[in-house]
C-alpha positions as CSV (number, residue, x, y, z in Angstrom):
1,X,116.1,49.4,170.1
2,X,118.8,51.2,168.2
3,X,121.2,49.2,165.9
4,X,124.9,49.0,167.1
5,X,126.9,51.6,165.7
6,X,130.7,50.7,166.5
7,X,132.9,47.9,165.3
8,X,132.4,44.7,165.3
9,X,134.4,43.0,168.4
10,X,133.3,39.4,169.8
11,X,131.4,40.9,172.6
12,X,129.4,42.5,170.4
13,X,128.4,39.0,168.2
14,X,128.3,37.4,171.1
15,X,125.6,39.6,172.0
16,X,124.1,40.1,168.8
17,X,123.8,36.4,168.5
18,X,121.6,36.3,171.9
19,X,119.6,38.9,171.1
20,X,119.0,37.3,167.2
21,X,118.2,34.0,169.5
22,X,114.9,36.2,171.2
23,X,117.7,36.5,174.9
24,X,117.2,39.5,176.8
25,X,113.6,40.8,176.1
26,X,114.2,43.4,178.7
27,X,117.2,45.4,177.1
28,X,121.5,44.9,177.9
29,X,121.9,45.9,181.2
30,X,126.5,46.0,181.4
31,X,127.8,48.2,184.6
32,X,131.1,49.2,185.7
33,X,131.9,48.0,188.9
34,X,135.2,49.3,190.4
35,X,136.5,49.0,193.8
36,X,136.7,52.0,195.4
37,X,140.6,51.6,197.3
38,X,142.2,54.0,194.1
39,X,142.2,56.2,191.4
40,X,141.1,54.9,188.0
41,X,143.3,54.9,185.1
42,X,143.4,54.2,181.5
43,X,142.7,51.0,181.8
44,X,139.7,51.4,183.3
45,X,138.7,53.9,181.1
46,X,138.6,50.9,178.4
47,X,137.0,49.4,180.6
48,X,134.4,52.1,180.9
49,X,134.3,52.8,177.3
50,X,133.2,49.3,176.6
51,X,130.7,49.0,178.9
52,X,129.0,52.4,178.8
53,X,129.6,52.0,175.0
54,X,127.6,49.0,174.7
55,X,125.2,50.1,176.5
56,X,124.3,52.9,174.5
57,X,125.0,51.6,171.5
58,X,122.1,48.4,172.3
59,X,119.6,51.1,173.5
60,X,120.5,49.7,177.4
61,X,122.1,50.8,180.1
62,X,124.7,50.6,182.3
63,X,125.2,50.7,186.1
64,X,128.0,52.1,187.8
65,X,128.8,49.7,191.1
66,X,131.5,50.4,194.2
67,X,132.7,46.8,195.1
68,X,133.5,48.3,198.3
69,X,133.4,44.8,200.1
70,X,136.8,45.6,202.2
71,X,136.6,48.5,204.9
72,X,140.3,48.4,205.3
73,X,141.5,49.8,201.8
74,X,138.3,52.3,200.5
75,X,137.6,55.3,201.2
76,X,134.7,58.2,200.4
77,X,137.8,60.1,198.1
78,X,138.2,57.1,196.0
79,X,134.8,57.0,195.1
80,X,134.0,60.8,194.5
81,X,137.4,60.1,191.6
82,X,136.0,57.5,189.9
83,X,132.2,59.5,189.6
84,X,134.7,62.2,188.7
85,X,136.5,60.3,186.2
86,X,133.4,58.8,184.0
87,X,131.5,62.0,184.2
88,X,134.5,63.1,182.5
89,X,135.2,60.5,180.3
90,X,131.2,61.6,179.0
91,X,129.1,58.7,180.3
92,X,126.4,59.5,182.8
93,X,125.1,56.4,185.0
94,X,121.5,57.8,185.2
95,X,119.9,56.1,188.4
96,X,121.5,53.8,188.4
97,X,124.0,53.9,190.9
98,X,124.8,51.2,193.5
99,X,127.3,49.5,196.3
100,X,127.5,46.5,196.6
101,X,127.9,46.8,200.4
102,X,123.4,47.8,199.9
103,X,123.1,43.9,199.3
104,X,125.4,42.9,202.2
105,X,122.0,41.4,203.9
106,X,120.8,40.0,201.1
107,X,124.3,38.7,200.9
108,X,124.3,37.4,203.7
109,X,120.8,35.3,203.7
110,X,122.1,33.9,200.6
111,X,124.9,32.7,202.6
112,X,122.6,31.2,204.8
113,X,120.7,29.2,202.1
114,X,124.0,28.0,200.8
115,X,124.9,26.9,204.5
116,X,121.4,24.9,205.3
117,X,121.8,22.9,200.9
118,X,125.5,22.0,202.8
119,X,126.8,23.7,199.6
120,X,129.1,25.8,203.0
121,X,130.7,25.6,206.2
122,X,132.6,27.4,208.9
123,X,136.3,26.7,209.1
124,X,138.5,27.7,212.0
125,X,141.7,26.8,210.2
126,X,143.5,30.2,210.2
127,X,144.4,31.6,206.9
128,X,148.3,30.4,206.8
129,X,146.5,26.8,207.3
130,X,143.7,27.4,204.6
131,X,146.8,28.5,202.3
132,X,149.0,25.6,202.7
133,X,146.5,23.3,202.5
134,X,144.8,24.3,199.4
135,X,147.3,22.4,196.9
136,X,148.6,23.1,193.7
137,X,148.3,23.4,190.0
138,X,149.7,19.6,189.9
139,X,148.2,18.4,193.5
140,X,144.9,18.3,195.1
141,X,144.3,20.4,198.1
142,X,143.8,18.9,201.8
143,X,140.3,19.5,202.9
144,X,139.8,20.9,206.5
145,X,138.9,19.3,209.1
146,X,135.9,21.1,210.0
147,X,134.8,20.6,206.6
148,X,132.0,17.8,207.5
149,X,130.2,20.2,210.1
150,X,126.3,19.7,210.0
151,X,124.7,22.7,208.3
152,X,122.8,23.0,211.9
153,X,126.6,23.6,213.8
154,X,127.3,25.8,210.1
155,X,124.4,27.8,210.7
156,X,124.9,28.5,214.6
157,X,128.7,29.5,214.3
158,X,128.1,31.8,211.1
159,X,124.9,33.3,213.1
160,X,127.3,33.8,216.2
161,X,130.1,35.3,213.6
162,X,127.9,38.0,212.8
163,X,126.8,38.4,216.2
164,X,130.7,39.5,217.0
165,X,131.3,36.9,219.6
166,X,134.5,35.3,217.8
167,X,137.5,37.5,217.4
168,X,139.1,38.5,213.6
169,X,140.8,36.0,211.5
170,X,139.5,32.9,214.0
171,X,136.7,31.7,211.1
172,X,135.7,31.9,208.2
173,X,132.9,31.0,206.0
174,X,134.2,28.4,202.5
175,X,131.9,27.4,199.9
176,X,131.8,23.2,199.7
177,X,133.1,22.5,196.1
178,X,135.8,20.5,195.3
179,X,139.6,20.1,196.8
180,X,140.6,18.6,194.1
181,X,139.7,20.7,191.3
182,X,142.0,21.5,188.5
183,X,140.6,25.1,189.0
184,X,142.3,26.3,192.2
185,X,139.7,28.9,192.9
186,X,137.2,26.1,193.3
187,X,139.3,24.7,196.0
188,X,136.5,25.9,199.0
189,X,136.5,29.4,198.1
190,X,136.4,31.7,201.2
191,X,132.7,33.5,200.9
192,X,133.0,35.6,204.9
193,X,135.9,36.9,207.1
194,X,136.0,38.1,210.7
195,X,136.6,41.9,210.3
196,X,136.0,44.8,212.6
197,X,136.7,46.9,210.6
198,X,134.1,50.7,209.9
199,X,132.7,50.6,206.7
200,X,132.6,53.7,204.8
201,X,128.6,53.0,204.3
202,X,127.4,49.9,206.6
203,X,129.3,51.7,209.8
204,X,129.9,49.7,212.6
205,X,126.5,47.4,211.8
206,X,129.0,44.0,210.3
207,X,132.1,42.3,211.7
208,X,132.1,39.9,208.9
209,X,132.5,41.0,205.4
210,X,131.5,39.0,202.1
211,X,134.6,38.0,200.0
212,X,134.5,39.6,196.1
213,X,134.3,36.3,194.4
214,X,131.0,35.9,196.5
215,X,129.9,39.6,196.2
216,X,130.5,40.2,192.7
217,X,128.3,37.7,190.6
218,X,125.0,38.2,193.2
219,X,125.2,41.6,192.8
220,X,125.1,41.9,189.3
221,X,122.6,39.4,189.3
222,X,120.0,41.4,192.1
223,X,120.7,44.3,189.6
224,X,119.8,42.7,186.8
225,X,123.0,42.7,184.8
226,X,122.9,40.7,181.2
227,X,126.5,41.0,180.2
228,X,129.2,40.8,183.2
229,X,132.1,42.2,180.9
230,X,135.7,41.7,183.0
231,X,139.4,41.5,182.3
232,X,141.2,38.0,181.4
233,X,142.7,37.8,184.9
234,X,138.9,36.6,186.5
235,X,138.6,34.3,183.5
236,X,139.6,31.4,185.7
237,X,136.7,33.0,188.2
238,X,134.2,32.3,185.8
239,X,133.6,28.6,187.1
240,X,132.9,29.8,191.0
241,X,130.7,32.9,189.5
242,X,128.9,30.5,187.8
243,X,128.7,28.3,190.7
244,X,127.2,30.8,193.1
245,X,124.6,31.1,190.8
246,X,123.7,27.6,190.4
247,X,123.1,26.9,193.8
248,X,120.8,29.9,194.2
249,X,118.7,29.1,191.5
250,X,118.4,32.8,190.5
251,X,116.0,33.6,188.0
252,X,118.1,36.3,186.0
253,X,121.6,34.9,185.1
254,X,124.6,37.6,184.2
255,X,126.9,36.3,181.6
256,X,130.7,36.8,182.2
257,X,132.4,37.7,179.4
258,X,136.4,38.5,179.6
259,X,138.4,40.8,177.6
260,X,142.0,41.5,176.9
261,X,143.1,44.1,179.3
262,X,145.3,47.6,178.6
263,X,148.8,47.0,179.0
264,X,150.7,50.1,178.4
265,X,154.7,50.7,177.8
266,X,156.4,52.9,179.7
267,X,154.2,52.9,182.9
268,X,152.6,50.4,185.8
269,X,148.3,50.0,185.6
270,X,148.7,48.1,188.7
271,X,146.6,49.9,191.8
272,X,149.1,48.4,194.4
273,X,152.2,49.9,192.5
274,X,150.4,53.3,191.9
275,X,149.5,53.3,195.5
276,X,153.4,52.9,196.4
277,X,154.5,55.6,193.9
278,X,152.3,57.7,195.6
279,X,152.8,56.8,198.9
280,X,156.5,57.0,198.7
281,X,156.4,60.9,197.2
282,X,158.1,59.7,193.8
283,X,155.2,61.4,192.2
284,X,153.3,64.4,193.6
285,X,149.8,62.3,193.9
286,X,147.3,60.4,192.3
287,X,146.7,63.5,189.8
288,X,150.4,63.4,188.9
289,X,150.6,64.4,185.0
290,X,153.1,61.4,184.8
291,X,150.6,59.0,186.1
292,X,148.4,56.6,183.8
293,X,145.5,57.7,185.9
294,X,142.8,59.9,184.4
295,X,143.2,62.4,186.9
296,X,146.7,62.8,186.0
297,X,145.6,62.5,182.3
298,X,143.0,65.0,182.6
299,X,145.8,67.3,185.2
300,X,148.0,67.0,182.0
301,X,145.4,68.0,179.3
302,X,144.3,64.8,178.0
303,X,140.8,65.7,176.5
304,X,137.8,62.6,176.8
305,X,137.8,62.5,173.1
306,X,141.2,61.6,172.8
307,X,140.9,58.8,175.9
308,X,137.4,57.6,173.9
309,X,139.4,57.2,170.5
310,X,142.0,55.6,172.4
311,X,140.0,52.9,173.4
312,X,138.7,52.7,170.1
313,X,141.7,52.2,168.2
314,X,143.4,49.7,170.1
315,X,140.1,47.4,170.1
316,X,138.7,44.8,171.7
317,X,140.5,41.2,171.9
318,X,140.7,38.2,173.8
319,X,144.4,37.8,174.4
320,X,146.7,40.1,176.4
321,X,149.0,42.6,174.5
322,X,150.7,45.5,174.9
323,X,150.4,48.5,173.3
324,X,152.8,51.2,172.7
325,X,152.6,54.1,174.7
326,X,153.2,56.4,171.5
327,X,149.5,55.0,170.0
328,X,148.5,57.1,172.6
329,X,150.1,60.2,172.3
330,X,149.4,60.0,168.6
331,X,145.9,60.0,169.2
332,X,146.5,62.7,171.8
333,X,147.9,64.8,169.1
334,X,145.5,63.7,166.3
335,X,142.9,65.0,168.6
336,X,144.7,67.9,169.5
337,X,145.6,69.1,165.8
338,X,141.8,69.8,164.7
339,X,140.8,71.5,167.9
340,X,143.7,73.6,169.2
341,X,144.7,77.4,168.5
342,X,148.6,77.9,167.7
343,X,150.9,80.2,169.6
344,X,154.8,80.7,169.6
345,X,156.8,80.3,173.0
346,X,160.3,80.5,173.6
347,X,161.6,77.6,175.7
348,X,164.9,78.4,176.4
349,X,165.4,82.0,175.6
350,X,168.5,84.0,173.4
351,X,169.0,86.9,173.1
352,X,168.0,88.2,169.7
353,X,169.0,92.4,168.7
354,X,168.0,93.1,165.0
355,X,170.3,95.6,164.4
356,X,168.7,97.5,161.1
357,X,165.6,98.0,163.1
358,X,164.7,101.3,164.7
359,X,164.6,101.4,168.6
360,X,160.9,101.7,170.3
361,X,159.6,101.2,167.0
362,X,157.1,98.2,167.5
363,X,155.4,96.8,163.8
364,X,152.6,94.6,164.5
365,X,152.2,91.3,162.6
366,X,148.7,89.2,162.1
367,X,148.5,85.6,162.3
368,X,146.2,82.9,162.0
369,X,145.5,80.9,165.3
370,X,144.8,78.0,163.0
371,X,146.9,78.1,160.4
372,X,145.3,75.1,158.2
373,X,141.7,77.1,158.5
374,X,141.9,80.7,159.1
375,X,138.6,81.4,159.4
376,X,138.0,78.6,162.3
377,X,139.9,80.2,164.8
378,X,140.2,84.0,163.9
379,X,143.7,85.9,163.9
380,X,145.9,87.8,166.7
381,X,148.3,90.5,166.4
382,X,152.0,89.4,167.1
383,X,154.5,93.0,168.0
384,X,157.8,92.9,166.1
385,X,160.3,94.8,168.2
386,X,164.5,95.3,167.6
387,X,164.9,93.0,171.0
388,X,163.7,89.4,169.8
389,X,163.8,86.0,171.8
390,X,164.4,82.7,169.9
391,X,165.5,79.2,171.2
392,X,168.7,78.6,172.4
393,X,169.1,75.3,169.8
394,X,168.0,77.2,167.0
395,X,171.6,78.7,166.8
396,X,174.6,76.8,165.9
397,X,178.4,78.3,166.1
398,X,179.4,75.6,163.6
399,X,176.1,73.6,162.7
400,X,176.4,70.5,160.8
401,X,175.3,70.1,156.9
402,X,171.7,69.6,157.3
403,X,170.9,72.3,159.7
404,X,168.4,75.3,158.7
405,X,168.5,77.7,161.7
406,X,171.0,80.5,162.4
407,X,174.8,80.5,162.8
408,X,177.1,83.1,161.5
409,X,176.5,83.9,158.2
410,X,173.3,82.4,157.5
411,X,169.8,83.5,157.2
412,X,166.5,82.2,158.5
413,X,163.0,83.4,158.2
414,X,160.8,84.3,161.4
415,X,157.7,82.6,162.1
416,X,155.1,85.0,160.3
417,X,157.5,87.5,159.9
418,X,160.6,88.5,157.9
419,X,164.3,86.9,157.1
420,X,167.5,87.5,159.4
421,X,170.6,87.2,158.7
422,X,173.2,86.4,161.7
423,X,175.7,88.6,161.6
424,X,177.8,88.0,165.1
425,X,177.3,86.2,168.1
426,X,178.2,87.9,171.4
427,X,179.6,85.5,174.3
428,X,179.8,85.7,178.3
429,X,183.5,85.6,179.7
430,X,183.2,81.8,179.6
431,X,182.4,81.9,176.5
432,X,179.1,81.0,176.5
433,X,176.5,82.7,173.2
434,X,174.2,85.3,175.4
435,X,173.4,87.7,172.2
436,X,173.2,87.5,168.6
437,X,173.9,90.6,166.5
438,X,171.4,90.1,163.3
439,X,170.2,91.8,160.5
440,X,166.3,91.6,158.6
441,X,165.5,91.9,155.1
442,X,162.8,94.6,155.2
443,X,161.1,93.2,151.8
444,X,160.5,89.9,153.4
445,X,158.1,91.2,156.1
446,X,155.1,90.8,152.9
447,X,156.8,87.9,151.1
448,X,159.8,86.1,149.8
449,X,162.9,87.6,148.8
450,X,162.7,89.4,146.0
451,X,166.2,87.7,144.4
452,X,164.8,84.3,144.5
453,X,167.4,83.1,147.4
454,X,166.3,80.2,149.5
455,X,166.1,80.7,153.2
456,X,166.0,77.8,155.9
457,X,163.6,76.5,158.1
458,X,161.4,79.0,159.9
459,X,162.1,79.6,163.4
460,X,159.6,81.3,166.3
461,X,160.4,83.7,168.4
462,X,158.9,86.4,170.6
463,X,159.6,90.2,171.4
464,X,161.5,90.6,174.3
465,X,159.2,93.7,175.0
466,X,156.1,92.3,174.7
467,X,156.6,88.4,175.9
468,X,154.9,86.9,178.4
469,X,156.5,85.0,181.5
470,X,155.8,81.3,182.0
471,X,156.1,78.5,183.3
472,X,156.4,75.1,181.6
473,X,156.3,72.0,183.0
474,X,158.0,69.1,180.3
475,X,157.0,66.1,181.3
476,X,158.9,62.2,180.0
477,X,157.5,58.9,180.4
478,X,157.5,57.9,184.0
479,X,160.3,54.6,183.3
480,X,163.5,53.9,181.3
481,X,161.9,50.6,179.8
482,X,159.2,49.6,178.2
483,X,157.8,47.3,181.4
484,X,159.1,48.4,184.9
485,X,156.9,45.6,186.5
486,X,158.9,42.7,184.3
487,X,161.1,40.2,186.9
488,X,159.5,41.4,189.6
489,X,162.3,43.1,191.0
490,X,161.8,46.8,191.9
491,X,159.8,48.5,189.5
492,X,160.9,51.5,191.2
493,X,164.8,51.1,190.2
494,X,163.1,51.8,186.5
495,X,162.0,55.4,187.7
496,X,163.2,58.1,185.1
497,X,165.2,61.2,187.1
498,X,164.4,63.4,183.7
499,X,160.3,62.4,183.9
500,X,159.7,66.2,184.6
501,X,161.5,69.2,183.5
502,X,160.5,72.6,184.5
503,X,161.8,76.2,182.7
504,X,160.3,79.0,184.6
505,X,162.3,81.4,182.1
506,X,160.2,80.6,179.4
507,X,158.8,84.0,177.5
508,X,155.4,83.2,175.3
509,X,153.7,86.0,172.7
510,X,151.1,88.3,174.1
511,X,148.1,86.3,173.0
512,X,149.2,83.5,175.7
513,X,148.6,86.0,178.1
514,X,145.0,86.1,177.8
515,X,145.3,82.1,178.5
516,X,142.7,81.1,181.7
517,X,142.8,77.4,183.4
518,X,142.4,74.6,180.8
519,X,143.0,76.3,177.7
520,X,145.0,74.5,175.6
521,X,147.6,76.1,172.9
522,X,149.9,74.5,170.3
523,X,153.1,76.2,170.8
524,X,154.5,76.1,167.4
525,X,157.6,73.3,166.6
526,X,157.4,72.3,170.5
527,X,154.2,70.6,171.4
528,X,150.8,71.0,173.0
529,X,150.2,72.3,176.3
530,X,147.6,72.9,179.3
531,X,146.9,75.6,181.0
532,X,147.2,73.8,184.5
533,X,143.6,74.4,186.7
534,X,145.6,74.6,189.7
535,X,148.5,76.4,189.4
536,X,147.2,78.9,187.3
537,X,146.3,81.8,189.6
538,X,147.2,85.2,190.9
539,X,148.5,86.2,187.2
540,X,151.1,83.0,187.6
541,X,150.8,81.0,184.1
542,X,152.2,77.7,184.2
543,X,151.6,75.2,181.2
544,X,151.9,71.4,181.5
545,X,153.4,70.0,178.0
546,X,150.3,67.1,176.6
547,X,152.6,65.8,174.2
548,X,155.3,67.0,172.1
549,X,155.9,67.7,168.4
550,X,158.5,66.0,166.6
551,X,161.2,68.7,165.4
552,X,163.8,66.7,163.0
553,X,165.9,70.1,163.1
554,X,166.5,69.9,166.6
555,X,167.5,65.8,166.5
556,X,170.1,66.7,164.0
557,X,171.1,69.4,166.1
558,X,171.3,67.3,168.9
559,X,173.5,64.9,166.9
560,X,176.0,67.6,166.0
């Protein structure tokens, strides 16, 4: 077995410990057991990180699971995402791939067993009934009147459950614990419910369908699971899933072990309130860019690396937090920085006419795609025309102190190629800047200028000529606050109108023209951006924005 090579986190010493104790002869055996009624998201892609990571990291392996114990909310295009999303994410389940519906008669003769021990009975209180009398945190819950049923009348109405012959809702099946247990979920857990309802696998073969609490722990423990690894909320679970498995009297015993999980600022994780975005069109589906899911992370141009060093750097704890949605883009862009070729787009175009320079004359320029290393990514020829576009904020009639760019007067060097000077603006009828009248330095197309003068900041910009037509898709977290979900009011109310901007007047260099789907650029002094594998198609370019860059010039300009 190969030594561990991450971090330390307490899962890991708690499982170091066992296996320094002589535990688990056989290997660590984790899985990753998600329902199948959604899309993933980045949650679960800790969530998958950690398990797949441990896994591989202890020489063992891990399973991937569909809990798809409810008919009415899963469906065959939730589970082809999620295989989707952890191929993606770079972890490969092997053979081992299951449902838990596979064990539903296994299941089901446990239930059996438990039934004939008097460990549980059939109830015919409805579930309004089974609700209200189940207590509270401060007082014990009633217990049903049907709870003293001999396990011979248990076993005959469970048999004739399954057989169909009672109609949905009228019984159930509830473990015999404790109604007076501090630990609410021990109250007579339901285990079965009446439900004809098709199953995406089983078909039409059950009307009654095991609970997850009941599901979840005997599945792991027919697969052989050592390390049940789960988020904090199924910490007060741990009692029943340990329960379930006393009475049984399995021979292999999964450990449940709970971890903080990933809150996120700016954004929902919860599947019922992604569901509704979706539902209600304020997004444009489950692989909207704005979405925490990873299909809307991968739409957008999230890379696996990035996701995987994500999960890294926020760790592993025991109590609930939340993190910053700007850990992530940093990361994003971290990731982005090594691995990604530059290019210069104009956002917002102005017109640009460098008066001193010839008419049809075209000079070509060469530039590094990767400015920091040359050699890594090879050059590209950029044409210089008289006929330039630059950004519409990089010119200022009357610019405050600390601005760099153009306004009348001043000078500015070009990305890679020489200094201007701006020598007039022209103006619409409503006064509005359309043109600017400029003027280059000839001897700064192969350096500085030759009398020593300083020159601003250094702008890009694209000949008009030459450019390239796209479309840019800018895309703003998703809410106005930090949590959306907090009060429990509408988390929709939080919903931010400017989440997505699109400029389909944007004009990009020549080299963008060559882009295909999923290539990913750096347009210089904006931000990173994705060739979207969709919408690119029939010569159309449209480029989602990953994350942005931070441009200082353009918040002071924004302040003036």
């Amino acid at each position: 077995m190969s030594e561990p090579t991450r971090p330390r986190n307490f899962i890991r010493q708690i499982i170091d410990e066992e296996l320094a104790a002589g535990k688990h002869p056989d290997g660590i055996v984790t899985r990753f057991p998600p329902e199948p009624n959604g899309y993933l998201h980045i949650g679960h892609a800790k969530s998958i990180c950690l398990n797949f990571g441990i896994a591989r990291d202890y020489g063992g392996r891990c399973h991937l699971r569909m809990d798809d114990t409810n008919p009415t909310k899963e469906d065959q295009e939730y589970i082809e995402s999620i295989q989707q999303d952890v191929r993606w994410l770079g972890f490969d389940w092997g053979p081992h791939y299951y449902h838990a519906a596979d064990y539903f008669e296994r299941l089901y003769e446990w239930a059996e067993l438990l039934i004939r021990k008097g460990k549980a009975y059939v109830d015919d209180q409805t579930a309004e009934q089974i609700r209200d009398t189940r207590g509270t945190l401060t007082e014990p819950g009633t217990p049903s009147p049907y709870r003293d049923r001999t396990p011979e009348e248990n076993l005959d109405l469970f048999r004739r459950m399954r057989a169909g012959e009672f109609p949905d809702g009228s019984r159930v099946l509830r473990a015999k614990i404790d109604m007076a247990s501090p630990n609410l979920n021990l109250r007579d857990p339901v285990m079965y419910r009446i439900r004809r309802e098709r199953h995406h696998r089983t078909g039409d073969r059950w009307v009654i369908y095991p609970m997850y609490d009941w599901a979840h722990g005997q599945s792991d423990a027919i697969e052989g699971i050592t390390h049940s690894i789960c988020t904090l909320e199924f910490e007060a679970h741990r009692p029943l899933y340990d329960w379930f498995l006393d009475q049984l009297d399995l021979p292999r015993r999964p450990r449940q072990i709970e971890f903080a999980r990933l809150n996120l600022t700016y954004t929902v994780m919860s599947k019922r309130m992604l569901s509704e975005l979706v539902r209600d069109g304020a997004v444009a589906g489950w692989d909207d860019p704005r979405l925490p899911t990873i299909a809307g992370l991968r739409r957008r141009g999230y890379t696996p690396e990035a996701i995987r060093e994500f999960a890294e750097r926020i760790g592993v704890a025991k109590a609930d937090s939340t993190v910053d949605l700007e850990l992530l883009e940093t990361t994003v862009r971290d990731d982005l920085n090594s691995r990604v070729p530059r290019a210069m787009c104009v956002h917002r175009p102005l017109r640009v006419v460098i008066e001193n320079f010839p008419e049809g004359e075209v000079r070509t320029i060469e530039a590094p795609n990767f400015p920091d290393d040359p050699p890594k990514m090879g050059h590209r020829q950029i044409p210089f025309s008289r006929v330039l576009w630059i950004e519409e904020d990089d010119f200022l009639e009357q610019p405050p102190k600390k601005f760099l760019r153009l306004s009348p007067g001043r000078e500015v060097r070009l990305r890679w190629g020489p200094v201007i000077r701006c020598d007039r603006a022209v103006k619409d009828p409503g006064g509005r800047v359309v043109e600017l009248r400029c003027t280059l330095d000839p001897d700064t197309f192969s350096g500085p200028p030759r009398d020593g003068r300083k020159i601003g900041n250094a702008i890009h910009w694209v000949s008009a000529a030459h450019a390239v037509p796209v479309t840019l898709r800018l895309y703003d977290r998703l809410f106005t606050v930090p949590n959306p979900a907090a009060g429990g009011g509408d988390f929709k109310a939080h919903l931010n109108p400017a989440s997505l901007e699109t400029l389909a007047g944007a004009q990009a260099e020549p080299a963008v023209g060559a882009a295909r789907p999923g290539d990913r650029y750096q347009f210089e002094r904006r931000g990173y951006y994705f060739a979207d594998p969709q919408d690119c198609r029939d010569g159309r370019l449209v480029f989602n924005r990953i994350v942005p860059l931070r441009d200082s010039w353009a918040k002071i300009a924004a302040k003036g």
